[in-house]
LORO-544258 format. One record per atom (N, C-alpha, C): residue number from 1; residue in three letters; atom name; x negated, y negated, z. Coordinates in steps of 0.2 Angstrom, whole numbers, padded with zeros to 4 digits. Layout:
BEGIN
ATOM   num   residu   atome    east   north      up
ATOM   NUM      ALA      CA       X       Y       Z
...
REM end
This chain:
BEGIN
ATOM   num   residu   atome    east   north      up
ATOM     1      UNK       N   -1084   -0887    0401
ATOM     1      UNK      CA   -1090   -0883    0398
ATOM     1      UNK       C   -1095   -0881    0403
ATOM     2      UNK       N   -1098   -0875    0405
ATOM     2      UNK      CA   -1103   -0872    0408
ATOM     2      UNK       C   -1107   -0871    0405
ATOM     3      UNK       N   -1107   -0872    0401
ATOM     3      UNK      CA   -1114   -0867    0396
ATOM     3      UNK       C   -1117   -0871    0393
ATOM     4      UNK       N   -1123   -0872    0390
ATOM     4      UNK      CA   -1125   -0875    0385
ATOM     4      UNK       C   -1122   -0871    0378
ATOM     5      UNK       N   -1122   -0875    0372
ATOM     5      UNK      CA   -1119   -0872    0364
ATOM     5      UNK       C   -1123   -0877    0361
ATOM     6      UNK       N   -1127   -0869    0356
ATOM     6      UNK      CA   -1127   -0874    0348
ATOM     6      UNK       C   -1126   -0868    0344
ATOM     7      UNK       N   -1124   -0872    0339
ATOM     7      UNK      CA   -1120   -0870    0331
ATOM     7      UNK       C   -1121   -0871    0328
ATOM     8      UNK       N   -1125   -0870    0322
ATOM     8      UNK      CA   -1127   -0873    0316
ATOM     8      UNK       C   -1121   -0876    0313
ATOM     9      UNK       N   -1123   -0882    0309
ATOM     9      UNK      CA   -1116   -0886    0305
ATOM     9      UNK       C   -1115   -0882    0299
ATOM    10      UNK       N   -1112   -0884    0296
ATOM    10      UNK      CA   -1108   -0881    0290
ATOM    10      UNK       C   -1112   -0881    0284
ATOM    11      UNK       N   -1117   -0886    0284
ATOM    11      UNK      CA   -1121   -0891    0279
ATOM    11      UNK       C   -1126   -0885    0279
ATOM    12      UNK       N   -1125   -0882    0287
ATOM    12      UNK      CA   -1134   -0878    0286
ATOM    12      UNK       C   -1140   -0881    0287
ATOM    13      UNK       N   -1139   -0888    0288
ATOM    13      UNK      CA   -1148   -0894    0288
ATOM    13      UNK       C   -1149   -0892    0297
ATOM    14      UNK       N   -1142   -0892    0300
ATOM    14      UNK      CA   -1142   -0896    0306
ATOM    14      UNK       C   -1139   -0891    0313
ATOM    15      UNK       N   -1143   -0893    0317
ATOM    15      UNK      CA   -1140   -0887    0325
ATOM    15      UNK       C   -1133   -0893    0329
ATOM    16      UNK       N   -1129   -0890    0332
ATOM    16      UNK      CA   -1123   -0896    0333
ATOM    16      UNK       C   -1126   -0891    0341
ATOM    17      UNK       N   -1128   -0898    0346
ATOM    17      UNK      CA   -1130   -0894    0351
ATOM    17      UNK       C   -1126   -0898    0359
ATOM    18      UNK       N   -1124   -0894    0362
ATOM    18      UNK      CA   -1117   -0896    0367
ATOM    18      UNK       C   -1120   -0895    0375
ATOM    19      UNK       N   -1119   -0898    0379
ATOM    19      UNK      CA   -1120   -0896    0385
ATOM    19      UNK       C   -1120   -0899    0391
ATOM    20      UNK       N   -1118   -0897    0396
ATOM    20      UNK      CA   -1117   -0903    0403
ATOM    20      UNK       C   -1123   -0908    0404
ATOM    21      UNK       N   -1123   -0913    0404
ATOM    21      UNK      CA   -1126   -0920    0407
ATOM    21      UNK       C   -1130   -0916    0408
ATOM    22      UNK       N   -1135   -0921    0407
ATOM    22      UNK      CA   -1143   -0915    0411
ATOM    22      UNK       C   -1149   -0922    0408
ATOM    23      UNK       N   -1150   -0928    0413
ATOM    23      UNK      CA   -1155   -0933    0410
ATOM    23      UNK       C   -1162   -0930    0407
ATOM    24      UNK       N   -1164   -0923    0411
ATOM    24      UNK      CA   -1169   -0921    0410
ATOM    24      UNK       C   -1170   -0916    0403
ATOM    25      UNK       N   -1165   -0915    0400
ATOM    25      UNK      CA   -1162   -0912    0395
ATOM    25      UNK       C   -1165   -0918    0389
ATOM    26      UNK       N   -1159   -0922    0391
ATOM    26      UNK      CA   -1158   -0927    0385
ATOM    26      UNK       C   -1165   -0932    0383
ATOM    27      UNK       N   -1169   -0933    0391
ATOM    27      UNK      CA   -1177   -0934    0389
ATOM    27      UNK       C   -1182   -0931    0386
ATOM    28      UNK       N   -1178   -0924    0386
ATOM    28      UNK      CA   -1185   -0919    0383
ATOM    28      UNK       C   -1181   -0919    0376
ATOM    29      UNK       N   -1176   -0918    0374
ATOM    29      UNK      CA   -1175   -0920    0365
ATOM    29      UNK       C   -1179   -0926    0362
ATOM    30      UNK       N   -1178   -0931    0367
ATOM    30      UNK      CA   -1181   -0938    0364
ATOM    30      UNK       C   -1187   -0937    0363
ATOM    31      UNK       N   -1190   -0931    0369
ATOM    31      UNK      CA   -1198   -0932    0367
ATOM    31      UNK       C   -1201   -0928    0362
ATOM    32      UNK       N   -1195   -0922    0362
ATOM    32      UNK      CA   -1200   -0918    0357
ATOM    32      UNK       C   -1197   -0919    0351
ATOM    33      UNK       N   -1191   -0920    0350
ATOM    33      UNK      CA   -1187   -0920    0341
ATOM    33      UNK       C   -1189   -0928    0340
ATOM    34      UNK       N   -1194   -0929    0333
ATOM    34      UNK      CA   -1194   -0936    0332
ATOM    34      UNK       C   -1184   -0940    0329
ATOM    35      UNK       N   -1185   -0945    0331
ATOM    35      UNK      CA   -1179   -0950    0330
ATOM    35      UNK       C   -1175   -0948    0323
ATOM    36      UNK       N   -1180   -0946    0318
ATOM    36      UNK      CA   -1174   -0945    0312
ATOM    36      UNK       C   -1175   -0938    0311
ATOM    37      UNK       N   -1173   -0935    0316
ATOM    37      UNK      CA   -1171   -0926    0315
ATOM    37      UNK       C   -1168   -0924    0321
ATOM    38      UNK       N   -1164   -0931    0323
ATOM    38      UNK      CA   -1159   -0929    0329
ATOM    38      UNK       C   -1154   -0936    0328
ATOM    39      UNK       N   -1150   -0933    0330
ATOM    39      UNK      CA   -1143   -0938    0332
ATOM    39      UNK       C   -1139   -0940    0336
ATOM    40      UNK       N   -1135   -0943    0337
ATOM    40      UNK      CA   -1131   -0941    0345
ATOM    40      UNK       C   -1125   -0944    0345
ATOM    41      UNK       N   -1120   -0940    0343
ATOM    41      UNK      CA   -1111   -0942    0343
ATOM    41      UNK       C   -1109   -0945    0349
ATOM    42      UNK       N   -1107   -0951    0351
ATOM    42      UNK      CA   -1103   -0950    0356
ATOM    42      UNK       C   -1096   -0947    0358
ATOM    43      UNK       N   -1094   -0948    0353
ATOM    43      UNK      CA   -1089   -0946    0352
ATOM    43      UNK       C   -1087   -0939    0356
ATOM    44      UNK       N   -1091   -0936    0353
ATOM    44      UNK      CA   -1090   -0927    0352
ATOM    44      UNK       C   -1096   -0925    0357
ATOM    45      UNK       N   -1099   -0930    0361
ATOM    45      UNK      CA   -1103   -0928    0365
ATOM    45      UNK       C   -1109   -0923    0364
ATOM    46      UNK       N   -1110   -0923    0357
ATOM    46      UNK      CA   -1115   -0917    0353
ATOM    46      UNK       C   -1121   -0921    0351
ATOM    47      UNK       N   -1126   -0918    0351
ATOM    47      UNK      CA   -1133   -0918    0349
ATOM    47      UNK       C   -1133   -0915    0342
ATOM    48      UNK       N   -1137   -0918    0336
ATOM    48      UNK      CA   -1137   -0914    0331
ATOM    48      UNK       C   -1147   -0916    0328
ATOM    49      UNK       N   -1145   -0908    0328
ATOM    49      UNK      CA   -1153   -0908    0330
ATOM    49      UNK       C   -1156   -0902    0322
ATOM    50      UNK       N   -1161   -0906    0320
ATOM    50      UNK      CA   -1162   -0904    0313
ATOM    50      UNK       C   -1164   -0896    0313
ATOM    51      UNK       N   -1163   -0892    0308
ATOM    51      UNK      CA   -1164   -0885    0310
ATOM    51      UNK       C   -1172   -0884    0310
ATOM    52      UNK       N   -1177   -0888    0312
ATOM    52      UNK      CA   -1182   -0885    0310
ATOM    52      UNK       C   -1185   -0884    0317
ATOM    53      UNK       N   -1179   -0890    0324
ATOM    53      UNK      CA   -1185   -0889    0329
ATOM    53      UNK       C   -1179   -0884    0333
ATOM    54      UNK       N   -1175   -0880    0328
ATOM    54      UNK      CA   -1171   -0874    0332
ATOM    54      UNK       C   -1173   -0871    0337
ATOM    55      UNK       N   -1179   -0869    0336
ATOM    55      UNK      CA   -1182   -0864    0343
ATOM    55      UNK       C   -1184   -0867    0348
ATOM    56      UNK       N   -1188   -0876    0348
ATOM    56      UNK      CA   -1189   -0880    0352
ATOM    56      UNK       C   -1182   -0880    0357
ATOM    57      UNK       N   -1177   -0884    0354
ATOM    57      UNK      CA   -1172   -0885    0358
ATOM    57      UNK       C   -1169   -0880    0364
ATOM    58      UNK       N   -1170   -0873    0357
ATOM    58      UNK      CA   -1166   -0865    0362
ATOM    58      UNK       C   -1170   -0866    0367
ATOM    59      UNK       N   -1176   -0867    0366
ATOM    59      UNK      CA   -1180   -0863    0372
ATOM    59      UNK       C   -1179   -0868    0377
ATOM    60      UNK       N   -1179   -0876    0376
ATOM    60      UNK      CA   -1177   -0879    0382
ATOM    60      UNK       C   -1170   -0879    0385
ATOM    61      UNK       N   -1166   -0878    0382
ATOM    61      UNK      CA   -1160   -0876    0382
ATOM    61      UNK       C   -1158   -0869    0387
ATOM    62      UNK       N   -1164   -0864    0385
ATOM    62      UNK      CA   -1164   -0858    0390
ATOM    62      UNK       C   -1169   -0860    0398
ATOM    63      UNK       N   -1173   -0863    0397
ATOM    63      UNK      CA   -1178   -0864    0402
ATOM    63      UNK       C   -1171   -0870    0408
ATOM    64      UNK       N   -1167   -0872    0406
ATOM    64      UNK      CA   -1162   -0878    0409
ATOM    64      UNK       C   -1157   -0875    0413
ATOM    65      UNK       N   -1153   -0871    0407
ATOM    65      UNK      CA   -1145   -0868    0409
ATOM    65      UNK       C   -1146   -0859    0409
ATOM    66      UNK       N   -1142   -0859    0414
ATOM    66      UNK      CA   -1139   -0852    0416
ATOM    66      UNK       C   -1137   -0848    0410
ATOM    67      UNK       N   -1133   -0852    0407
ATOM    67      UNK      CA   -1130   -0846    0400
ATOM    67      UNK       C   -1131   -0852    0393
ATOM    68      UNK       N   -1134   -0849    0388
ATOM    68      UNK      CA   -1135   -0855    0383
ATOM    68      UNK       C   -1128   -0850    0376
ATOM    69      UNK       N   -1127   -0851    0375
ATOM    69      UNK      CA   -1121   -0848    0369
ATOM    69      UNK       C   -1124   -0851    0363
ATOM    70      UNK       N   -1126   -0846    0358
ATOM    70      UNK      CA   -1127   -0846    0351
ATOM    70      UNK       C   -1121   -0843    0347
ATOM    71      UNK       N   -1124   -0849    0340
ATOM    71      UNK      CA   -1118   -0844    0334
ATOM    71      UNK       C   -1124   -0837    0331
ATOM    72      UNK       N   -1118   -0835    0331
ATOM    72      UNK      CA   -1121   -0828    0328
ATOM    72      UNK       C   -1123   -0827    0321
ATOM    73      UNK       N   -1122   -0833    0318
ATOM    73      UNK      CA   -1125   -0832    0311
ATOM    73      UNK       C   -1130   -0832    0311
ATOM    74      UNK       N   -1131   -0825    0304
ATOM    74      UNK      CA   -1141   -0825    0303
ATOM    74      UNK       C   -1140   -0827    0298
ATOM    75      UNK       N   -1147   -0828    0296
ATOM    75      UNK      CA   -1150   -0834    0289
ATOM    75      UNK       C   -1151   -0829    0284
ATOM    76      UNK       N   -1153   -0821    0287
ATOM    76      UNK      CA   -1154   -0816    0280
ATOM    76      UNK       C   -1147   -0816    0279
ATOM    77      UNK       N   -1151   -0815    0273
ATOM    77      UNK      CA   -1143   -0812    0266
ATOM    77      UNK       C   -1147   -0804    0264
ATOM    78      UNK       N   -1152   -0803    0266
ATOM    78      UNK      CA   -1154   -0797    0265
ATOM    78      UNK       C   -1152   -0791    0269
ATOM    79      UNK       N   -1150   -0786    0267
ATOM    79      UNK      CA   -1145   -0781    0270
ATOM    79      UNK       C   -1151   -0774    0265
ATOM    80      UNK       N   -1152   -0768    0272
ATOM    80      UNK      CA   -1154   -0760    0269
ATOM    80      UNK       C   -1152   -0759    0265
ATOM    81      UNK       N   -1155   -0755    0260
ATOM    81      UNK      CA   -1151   -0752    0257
ATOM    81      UNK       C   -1148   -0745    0259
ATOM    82      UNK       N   -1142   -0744    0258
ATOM    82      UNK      CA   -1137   -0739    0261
ATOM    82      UNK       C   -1141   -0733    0259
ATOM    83      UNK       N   -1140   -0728    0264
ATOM    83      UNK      CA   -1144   -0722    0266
ATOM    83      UNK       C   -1141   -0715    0262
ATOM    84      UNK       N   -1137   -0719    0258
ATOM    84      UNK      CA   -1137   -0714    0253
ATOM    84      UNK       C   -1141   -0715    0247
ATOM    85      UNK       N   -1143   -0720    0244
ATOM    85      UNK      CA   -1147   -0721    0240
ATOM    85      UNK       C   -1154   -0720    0240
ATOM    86      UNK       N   -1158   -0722    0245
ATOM    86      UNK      CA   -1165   -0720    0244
ATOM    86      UNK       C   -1166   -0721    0253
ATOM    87      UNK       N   -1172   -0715    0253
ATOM    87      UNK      CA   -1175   -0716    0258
ATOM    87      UNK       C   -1179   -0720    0264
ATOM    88      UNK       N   -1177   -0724    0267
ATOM    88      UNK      CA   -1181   -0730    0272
ATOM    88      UNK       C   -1189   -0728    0273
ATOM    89      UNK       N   -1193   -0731    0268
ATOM    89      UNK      CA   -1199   -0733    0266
ATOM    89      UNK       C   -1201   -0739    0270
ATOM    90      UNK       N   -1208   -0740    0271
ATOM    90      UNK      CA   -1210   -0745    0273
ATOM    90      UNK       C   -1212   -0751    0267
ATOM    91      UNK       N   -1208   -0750    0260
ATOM    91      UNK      CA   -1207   -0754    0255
ATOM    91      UNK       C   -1200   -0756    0253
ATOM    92      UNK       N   -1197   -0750    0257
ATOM    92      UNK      CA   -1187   -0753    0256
ATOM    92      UNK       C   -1187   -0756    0264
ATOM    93      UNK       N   -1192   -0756    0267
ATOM    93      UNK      CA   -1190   -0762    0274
ATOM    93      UNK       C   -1190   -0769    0273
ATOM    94      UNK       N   -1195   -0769    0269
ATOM    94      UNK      CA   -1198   -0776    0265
ATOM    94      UNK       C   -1196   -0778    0259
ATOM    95      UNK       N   -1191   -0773    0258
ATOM    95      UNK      CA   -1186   -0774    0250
ATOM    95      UNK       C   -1192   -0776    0245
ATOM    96      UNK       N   -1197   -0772    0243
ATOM    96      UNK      CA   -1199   -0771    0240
ATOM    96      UNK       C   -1200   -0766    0233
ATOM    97      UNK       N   -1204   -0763    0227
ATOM    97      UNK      CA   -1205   -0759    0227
ATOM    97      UNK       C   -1214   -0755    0228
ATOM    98      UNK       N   -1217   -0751    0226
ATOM    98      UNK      CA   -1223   -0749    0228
ATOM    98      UNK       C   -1227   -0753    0224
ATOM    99      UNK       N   -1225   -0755    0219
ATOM    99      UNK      CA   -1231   -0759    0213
ATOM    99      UNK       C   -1230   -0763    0215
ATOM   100      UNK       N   -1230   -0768    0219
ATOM   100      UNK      CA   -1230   -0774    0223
ATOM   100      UNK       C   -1234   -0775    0225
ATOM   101      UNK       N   -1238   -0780    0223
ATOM   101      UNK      CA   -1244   -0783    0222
ATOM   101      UNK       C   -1247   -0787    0232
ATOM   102      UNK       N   -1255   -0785    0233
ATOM   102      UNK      CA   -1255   -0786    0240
ATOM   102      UNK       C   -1251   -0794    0242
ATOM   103      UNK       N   -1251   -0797    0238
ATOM   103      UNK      CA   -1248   -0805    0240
ATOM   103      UNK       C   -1242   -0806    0241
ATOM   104      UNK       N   -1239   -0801    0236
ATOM   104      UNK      CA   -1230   -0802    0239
ATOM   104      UNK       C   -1229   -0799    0243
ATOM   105      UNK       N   -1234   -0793    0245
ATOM   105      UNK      CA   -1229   -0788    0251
ATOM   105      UNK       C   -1230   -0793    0256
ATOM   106      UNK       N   -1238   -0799    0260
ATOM   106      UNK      CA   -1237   -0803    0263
ATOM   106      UNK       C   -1233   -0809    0266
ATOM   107      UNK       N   -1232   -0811    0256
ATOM   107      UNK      CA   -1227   -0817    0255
ATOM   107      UNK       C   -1219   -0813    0258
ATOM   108      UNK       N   -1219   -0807    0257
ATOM   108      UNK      CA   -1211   -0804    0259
ATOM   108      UNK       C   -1211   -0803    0268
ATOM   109      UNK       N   -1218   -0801    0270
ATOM   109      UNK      CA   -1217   -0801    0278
ATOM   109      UNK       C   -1216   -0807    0280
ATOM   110      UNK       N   -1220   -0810    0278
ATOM   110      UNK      CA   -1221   -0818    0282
ATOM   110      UNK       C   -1214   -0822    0281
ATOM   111      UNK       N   -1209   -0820    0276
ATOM   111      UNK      CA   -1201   -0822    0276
ATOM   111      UNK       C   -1198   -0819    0282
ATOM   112      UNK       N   -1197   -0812    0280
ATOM   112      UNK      CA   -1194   -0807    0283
ATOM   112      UNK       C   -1196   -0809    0291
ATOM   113      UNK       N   -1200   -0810    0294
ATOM   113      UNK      CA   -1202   -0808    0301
ATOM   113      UNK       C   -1200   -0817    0305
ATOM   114      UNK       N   -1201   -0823    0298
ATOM   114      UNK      CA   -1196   -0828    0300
ATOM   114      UNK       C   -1190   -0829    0301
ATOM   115      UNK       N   -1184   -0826    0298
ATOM   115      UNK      CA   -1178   -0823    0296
ATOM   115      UNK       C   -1176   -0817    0305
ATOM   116      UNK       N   -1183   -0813    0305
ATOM   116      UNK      CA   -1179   -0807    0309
ATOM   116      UNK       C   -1184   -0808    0315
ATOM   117      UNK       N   -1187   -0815    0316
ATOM   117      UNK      CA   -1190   -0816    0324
ATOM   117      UNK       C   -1185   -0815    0329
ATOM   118      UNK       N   -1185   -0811    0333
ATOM   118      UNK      CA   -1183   -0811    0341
ATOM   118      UNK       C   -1180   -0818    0344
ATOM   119      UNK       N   -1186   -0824    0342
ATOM   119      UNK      CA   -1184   -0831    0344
ATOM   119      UNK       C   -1179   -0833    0340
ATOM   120      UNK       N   -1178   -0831    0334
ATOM   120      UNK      CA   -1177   -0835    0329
ATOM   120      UNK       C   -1167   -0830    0328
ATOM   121      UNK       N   -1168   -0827    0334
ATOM   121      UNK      CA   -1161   -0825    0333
ATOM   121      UNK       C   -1160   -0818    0330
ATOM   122      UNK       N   -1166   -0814    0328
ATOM   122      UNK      CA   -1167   -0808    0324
ATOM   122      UNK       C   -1168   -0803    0330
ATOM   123      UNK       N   -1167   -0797    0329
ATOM   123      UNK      CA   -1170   -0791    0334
ATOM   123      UNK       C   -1175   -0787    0333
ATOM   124      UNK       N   -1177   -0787    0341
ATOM   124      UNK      CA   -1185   -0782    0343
ATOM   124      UNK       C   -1186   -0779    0338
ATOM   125      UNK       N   -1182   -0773    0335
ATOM   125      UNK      CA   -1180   -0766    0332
ATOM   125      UNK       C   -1184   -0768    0325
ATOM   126      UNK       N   -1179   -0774    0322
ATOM   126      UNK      CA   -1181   -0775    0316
ATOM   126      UNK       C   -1188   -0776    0315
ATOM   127      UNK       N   -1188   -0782    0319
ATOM   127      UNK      CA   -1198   -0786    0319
ATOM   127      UNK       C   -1201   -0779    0321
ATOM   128      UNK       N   -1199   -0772    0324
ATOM   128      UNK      CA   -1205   -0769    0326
ATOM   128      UNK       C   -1206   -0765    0317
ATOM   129      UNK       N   -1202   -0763    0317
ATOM   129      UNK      CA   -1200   -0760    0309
ATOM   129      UNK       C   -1203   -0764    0304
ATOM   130      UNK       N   -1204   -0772    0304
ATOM   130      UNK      CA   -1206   -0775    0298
ATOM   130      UNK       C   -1213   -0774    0301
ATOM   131      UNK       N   -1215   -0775    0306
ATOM   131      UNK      CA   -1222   -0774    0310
ATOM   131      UNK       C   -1224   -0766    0307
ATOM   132      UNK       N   -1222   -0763    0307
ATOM   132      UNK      CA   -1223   -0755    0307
ATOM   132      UNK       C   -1224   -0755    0298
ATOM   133      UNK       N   -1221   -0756    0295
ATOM   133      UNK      CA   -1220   -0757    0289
ATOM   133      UNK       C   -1228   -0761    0283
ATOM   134      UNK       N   -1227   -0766    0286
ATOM   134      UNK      CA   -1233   -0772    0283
ATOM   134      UNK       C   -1239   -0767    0287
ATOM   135      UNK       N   -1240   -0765    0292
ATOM   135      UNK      CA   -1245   -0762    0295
ATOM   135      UNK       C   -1249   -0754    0291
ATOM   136      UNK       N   -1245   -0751    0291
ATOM   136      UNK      CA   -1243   -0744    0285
ATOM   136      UNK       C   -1249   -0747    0278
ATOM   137      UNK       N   -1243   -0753    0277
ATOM   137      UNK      CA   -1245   -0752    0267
ATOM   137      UNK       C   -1252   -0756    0270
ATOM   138      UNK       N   -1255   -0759    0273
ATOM   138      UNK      CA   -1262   -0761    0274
ATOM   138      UNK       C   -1267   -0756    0275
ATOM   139      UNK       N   -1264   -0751    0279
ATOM   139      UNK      CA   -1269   -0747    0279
ATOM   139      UNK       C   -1268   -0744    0274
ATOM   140      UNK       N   -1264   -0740    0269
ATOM   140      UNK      CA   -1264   -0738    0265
ATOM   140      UNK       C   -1267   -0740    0260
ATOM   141      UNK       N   -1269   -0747    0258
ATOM   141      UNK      CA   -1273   -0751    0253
ATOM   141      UNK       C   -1280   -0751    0255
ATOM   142      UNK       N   -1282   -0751    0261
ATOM   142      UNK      CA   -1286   -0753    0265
ATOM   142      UNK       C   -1289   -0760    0267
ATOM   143      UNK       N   -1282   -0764    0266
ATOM   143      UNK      CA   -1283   -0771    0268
ATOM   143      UNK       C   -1283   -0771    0275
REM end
């Protein structure tokens, strides 16, 4: 193995995170994931590290090794609607509809932009699109 790997487990709680020997690696886990939201198989030589400090890990995980390998599962289940059916609004970005009261359209960005962060595994395109979107209906309201 060359690369560092992680994968989310099957359960979905947990990151299964792999990588060549690295003590200064393995110290910085210790230091930043507390003790019960990390594990370490010997077996399988895997780290499982709870999904919450997913982006902690990546990042030191990207700052250590040349190539880091993610799974490509995303956490939306949200999918456009098809471009046949209605026009791409900056309230079908946010799967909304227009009577959507100012709290939920924030409650819907502040999922959406978690879901479709750049760090978090999501794309520029989208985040600028949910950026573009949430920004629109504020000025439109004049919040």
């Amino acid at each position: 193995m060359t690369a560092a790997r992680m994968t989310r487990t099957a359960d979905g709680l947990s990151y299964r995170v792999t990588f060549p020997f690295d003590r200064i690696v393995v110290d910085a886990i210790k230091a930043d994931v507390p003790a019960h939201s990390r594990t370490y198989d010997p077996d399988e030589k895997a780290w499982y590290i709870a999904v919450a400090y997913q982006r902690i890990i990546r990042q030191l995980l990207e700052a250590v090794f040349i190539e880091v390998e993610m799974d490509s599962e995303r956490r939306s289940t949200c999918t456009p609607p098809p471009s046949d059916r209605a026009p791409r609004t900056e309230y079908t970005v946010l799967h909304l509809l227009p009577s959507a009261p100012p709290e939920l359209v924030e409650s819907a960005y502040k999922c959406l932009s978690r879901m479709h962060h750049p760090d978090a595994g999501g794309t520029t395109t989208t985040m600028q699109e949910l950026n573009s979107a949430v920004a629109t209906i504020r000025r439109k309201r004049g919040a």
